[in-house]
N, C-alpha and C positions, 0 to 999 in steps of 0.2 A: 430144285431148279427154279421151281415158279417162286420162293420165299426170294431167293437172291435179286430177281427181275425186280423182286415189290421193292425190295429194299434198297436197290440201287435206282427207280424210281422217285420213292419219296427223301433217298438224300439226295439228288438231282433237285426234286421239285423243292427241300427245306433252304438249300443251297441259294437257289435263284430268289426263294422268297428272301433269304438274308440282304441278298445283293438289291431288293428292293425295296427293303428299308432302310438301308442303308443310302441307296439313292436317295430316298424322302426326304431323309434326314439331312445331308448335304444341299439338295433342294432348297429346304424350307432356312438353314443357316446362309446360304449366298442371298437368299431371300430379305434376311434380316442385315446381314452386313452391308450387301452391298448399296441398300438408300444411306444407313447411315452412313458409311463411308463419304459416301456422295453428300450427305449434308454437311458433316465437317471441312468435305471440299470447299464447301461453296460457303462455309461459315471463314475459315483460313483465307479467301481469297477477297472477301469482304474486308477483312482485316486489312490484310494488307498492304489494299484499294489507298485505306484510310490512314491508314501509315503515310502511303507515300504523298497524300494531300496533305497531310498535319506538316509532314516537313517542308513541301512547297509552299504553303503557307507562312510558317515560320521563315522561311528562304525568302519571301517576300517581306514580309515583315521588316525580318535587319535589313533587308538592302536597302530598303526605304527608310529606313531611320539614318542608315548610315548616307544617304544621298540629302536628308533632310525632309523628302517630301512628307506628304500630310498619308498616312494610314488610313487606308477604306474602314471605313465600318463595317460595315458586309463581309470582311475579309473572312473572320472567324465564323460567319453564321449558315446555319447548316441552311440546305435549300430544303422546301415545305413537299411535304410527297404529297400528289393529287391524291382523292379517294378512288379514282380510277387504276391507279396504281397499285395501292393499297387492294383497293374490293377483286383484282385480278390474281394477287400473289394469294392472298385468303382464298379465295375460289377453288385455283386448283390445289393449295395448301388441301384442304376438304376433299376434293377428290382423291390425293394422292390419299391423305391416309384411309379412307372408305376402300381406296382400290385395293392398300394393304394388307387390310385388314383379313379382305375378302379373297385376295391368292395366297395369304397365309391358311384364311379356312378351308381352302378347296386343296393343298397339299395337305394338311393333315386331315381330310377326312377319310381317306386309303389307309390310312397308321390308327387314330384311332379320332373318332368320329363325335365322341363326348367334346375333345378337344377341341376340335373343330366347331361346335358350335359354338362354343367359348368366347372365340373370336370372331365369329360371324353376331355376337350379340354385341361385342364391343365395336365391331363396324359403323356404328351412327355418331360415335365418337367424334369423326369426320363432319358432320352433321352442323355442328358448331362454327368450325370457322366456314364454312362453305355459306352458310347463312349470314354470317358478319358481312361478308365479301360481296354476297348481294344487294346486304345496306348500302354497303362504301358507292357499290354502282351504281343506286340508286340517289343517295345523295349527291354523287358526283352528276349526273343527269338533270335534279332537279335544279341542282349551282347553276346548272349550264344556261337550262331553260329561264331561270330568276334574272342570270348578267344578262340574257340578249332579250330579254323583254324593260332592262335596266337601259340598256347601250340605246332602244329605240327612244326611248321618251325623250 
């Protein structure tokens, strides 16, 4: 009787431990898809954007040849991104993947723990553009400070 207890026991107990690797593991895969998913969104939607500006563009273009007027210059040229802009998108570019990095390490450190530091050593990878992003802010501030002491004189 007591052998049966043990044994329906530890299949109970190997059971649930399956069901929670198997959690990990779906965990740590929604983990990985679902930013990239999320950046091909936002990479497709840029696209787009840019699409639908080339043809406006171009839309302008004929109509203004065909009416005869004179064609901007500017029309085709792209506008200049602040470093502000830039040093903001870097920034948390750096964070997100440092933060990645690091709920990737902390799910698989339950599964297996070598792994896990694997990725918690490749966590400063982040490191990089998060540092660009604070030049960009920085130059962007110093621009700032150089015009208005330019605009007083």
């Amino acid at each position: 009787m007591d052998e049966n207890v043990s044994e329906l026991i530890s299949g109970a107990f190997s059971g649930m431990m399956n069901g929670l690797v198997i959690i990990s593991i779906i965990s740590t895969i929604i983990m990985i898809v679902v930013p990239a998913l999320f950046v091909i969104l936002i990479i497709w939607m840029i696209y787009n954007e840019r699409q639908k500006r080339r043809k406006l563009q171009a839309e302008i273009y004929i109509k203004s040849i065909e009416k005869g007027l004179p064609v901007q210059k500017d029309l085709f040229m792209r506008p200049q991104r602040k470093p502000l802009h830039t040093g903001i998108i870097l920034i948390s570019s750096g964070i997100a993947i440092m933060l990645l990095f690091w709920l990737i390490s902390v799910s698989l450190s339950s599964i297996n723990p070598s792994s896990s530091k694997a990725f918690l050593t490749i966590t400063p990878v982040g490191l990089l553009p998060l540092f660009v992003g604070i030049a960009h802010l920085i130059i962007h501030f110093l621009e700032k400070n150089n015009n208005e002491s330019d605009n007083a004189k």
